[in-house]
N, CA, C and O atoms as a GROMACS GRO file, in nm:
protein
  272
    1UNK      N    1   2.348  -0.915   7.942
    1UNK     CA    2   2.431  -0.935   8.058
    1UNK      C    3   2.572  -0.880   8.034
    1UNK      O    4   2.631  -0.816   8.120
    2UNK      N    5   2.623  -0.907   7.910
    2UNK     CA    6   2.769  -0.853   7.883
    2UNK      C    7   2.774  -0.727   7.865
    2UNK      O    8   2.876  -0.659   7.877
    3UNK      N    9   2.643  -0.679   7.830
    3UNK     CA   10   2.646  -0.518   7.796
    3UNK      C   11   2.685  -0.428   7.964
    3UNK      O   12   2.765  -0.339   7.991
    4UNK      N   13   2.566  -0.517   8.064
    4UNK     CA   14   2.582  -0.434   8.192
    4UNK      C   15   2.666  -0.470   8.218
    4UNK      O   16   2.706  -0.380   8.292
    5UNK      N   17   2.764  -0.566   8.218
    5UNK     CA   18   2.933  -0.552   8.275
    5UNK      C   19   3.030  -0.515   8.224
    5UNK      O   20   3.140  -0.519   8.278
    6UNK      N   21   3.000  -0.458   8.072
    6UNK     CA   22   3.106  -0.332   8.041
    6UNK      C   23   3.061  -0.233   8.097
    6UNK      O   24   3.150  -0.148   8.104
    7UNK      N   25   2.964  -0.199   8.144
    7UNK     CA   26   2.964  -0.053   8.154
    7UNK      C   27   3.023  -0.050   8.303
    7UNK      O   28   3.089   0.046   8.344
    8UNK      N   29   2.996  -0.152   8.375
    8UNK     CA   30   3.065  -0.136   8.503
    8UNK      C   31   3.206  -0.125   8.521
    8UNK      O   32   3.266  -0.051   8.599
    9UNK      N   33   3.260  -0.218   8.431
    9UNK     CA   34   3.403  -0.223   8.389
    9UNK      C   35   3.452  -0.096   8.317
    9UNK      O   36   3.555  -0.032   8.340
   10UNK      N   37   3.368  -0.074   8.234
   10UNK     CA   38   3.475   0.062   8.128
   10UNK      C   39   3.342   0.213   8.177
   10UNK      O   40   3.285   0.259   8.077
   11UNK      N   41   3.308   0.267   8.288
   11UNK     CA   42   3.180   0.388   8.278
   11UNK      C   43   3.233   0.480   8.212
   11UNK      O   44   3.353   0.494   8.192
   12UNK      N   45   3.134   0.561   8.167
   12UNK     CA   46   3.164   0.665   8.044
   12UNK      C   47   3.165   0.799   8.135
   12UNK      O   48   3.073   0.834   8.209
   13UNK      N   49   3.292   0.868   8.115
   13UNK     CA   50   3.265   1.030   8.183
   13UNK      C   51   3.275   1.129   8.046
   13UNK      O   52   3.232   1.142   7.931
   14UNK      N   53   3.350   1.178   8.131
   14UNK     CA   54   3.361   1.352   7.992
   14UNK      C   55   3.487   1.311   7.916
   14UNK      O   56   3.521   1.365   7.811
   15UNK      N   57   3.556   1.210   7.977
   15UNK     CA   58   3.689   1.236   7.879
   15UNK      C   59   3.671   1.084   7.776
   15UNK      O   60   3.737   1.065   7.674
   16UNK      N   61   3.569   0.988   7.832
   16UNK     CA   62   3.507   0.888   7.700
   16UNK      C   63   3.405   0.881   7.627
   16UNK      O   64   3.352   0.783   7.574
   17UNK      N   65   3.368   1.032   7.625
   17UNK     CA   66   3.158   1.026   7.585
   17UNK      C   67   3.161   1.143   7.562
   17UNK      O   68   3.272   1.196   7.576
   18UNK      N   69   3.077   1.207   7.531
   18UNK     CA   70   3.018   1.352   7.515
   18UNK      C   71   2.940   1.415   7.604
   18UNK      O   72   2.855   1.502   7.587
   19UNK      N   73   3.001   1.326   7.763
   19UNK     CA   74   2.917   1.360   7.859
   19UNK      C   75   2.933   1.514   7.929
   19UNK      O   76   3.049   1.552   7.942
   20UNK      N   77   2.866   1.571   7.958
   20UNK     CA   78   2.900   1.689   8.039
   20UNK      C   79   3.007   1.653   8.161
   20UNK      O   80   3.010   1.539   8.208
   21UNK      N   81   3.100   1.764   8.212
   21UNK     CA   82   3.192   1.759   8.300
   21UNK      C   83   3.065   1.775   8.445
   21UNK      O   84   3.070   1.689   8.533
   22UNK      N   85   3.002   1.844   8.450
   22UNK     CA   86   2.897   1.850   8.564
   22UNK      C   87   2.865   1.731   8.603
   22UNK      O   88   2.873   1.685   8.717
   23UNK      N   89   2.819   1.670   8.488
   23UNK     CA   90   2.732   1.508   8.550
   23UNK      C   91   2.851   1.340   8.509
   23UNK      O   92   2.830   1.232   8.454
   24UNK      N   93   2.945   1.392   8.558
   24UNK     CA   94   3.075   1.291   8.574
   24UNK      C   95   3.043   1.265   8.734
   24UNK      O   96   3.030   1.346   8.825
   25UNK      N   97   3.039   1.165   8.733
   25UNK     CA   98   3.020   1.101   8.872
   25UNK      C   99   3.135   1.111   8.969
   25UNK      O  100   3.105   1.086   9.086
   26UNK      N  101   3.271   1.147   8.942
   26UNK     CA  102   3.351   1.191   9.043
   26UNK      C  103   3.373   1.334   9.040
   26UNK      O  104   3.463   1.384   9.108
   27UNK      N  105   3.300   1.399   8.969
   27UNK     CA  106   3.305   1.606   8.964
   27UNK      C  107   3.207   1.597   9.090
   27UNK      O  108   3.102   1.535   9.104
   28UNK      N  109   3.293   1.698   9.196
   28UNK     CA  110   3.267   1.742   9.338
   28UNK      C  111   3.137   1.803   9.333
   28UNK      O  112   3.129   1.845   9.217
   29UNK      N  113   3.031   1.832   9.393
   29UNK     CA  114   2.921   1.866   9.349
   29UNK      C  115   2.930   2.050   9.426
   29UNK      O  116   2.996   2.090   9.522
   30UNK      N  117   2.838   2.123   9.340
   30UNK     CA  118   2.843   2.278   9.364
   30UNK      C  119   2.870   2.319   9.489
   30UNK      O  120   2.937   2.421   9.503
   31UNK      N  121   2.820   2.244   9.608
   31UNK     CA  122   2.805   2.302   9.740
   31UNK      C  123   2.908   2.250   9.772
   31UNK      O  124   2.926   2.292   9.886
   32UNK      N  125   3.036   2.146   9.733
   32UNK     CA  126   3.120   2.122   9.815
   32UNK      C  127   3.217   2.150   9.772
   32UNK      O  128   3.259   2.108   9.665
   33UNK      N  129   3.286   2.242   9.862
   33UNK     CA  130   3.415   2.342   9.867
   33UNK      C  131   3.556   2.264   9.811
   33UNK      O  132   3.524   2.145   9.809
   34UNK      N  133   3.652   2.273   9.779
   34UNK     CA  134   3.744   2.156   9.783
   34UNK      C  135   3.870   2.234   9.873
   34UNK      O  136   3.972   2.173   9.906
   35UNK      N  137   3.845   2.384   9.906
   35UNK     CA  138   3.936   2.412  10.022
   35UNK      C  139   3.942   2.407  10.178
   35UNK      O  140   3.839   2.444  10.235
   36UNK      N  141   4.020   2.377  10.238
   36UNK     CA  142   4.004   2.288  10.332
   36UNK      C  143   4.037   2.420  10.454
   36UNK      O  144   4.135   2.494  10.464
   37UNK      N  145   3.899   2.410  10.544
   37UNK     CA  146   3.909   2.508  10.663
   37UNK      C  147   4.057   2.492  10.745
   37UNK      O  148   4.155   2.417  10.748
   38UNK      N  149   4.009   2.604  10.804
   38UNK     CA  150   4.194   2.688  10.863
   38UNK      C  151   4.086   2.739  11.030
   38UNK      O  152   3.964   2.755  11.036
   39UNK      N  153   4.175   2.751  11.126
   39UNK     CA  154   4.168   2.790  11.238
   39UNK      C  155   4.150   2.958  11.243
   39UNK      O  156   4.146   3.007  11.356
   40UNK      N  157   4.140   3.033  11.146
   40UNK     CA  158   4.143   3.173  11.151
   40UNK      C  159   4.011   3.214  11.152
   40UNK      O  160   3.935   3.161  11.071
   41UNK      N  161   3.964   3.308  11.236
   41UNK     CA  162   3.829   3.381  11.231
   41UNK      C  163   3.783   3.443  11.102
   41UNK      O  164   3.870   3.519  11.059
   42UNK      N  165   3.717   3.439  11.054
   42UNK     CA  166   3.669   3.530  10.897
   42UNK      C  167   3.677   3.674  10.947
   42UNK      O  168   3.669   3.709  11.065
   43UNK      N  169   3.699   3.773  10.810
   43UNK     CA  170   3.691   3.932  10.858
   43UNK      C  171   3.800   3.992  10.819
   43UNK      O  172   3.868   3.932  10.735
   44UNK      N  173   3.837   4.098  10.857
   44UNK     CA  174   3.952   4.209  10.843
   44UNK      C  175   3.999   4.205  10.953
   44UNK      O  176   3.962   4.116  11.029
   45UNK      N  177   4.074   4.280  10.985
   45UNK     CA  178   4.208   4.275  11.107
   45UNK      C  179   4.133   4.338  11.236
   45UNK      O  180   4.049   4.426  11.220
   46UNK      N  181   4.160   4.298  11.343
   46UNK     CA  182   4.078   4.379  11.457
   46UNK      C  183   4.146   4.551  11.458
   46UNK      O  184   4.248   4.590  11.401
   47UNK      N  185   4.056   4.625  11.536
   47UNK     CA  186   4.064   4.784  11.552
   47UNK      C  187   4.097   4.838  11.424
   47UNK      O  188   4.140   4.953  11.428
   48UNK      N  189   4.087   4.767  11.273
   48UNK     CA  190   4.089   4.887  11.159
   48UNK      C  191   3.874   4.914  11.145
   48UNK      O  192   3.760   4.868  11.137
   49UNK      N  193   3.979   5.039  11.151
   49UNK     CA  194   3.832   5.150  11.079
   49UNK      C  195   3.806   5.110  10.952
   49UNK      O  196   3.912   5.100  10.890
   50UNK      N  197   3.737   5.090  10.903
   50UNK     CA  198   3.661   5.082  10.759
   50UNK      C  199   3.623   5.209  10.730
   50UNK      O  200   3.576   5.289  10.810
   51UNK      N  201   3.650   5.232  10.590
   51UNK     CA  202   3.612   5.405  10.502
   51UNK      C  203   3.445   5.343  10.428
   51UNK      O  204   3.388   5.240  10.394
   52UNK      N  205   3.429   5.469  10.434
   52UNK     CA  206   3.281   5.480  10.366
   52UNK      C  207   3.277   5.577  10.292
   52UNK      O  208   3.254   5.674  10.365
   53UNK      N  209   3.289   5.619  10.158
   53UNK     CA  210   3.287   5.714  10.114
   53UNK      C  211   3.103   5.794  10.136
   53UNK      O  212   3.007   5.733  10.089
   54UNK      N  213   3.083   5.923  10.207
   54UNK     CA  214   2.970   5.949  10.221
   54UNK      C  215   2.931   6.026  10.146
   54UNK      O  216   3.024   6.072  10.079
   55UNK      N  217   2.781   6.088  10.108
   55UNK     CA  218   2.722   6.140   9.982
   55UNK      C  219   2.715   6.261  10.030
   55UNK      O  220   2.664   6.258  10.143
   56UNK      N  221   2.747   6.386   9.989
   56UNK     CA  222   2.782   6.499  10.014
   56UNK      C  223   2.626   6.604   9.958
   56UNK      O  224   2.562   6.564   9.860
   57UNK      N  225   2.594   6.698  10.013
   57UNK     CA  226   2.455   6.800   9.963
   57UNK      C  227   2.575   6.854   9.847
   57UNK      O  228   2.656   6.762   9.860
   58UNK      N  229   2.588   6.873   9.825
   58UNK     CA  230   2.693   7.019   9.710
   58UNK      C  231   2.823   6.889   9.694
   58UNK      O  232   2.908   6.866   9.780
   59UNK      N  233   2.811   6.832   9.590
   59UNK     CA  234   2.919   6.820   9.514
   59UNK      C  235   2.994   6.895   9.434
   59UNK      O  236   2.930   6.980   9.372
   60UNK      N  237   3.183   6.889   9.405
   60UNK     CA  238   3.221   6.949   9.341
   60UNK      C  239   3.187   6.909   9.172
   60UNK      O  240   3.202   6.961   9.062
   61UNK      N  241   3.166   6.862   9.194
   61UNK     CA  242   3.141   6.777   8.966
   61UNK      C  243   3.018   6.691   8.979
   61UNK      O  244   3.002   6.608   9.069
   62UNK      N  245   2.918   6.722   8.865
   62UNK     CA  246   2.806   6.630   8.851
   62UNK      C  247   2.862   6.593   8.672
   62UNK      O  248   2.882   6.662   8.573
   63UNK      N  249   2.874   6.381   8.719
   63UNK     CA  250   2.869   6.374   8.554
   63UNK      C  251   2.729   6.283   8.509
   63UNK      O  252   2.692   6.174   8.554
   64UNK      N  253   2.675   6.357   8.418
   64UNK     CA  254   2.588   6.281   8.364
   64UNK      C  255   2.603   6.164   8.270
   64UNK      O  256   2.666   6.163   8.164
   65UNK      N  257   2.536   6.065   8.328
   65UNK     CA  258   2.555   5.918   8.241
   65UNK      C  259   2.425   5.881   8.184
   65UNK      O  260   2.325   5.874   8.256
   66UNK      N  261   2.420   5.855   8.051
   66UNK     CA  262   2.330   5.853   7.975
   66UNK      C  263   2.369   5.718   7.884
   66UNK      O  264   2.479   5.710   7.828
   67UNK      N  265   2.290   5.634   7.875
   67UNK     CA  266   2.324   5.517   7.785
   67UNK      C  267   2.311   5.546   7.634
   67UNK      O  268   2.252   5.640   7.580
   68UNK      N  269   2.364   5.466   7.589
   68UNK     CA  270   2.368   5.471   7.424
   68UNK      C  271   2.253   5.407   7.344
   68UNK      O  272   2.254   5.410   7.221
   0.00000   0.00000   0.00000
């Protein structure tokens, strides 16, 4: 009985145990963000053109890459 009411009283995380920081019961879990949404649409600025660099028949320089 005294054992289960220390642990309620004193619980063990990462900074009293050798517990992992992941499985600490107040570490935010993967899917939840901790930055907090804004009123702005996602994206780049309206009417900019985006570049694409395109692949050309006849390049000026071919470099060959060969691993080690």
């Amino acid at each position: 009985m005294k054992d289960k009411l220390y642990t309620y009283k004193n619980p063990k995380n990462n900074r009293n145990s050798s517990m992992l920081t992941s499985k600490d019961e107040n570490h935010p879990k993967q899917n939840q963000s901790l930055r907090k949404s804004s009123d702005r649409k996602i994206g780049g600025q309206k009417k900019r053109k985006g570049k694409i660099l395109e692949m050309t028949t006849h390049p000026n320089e071919i470099i060959e890459l060969v691993p080690d």
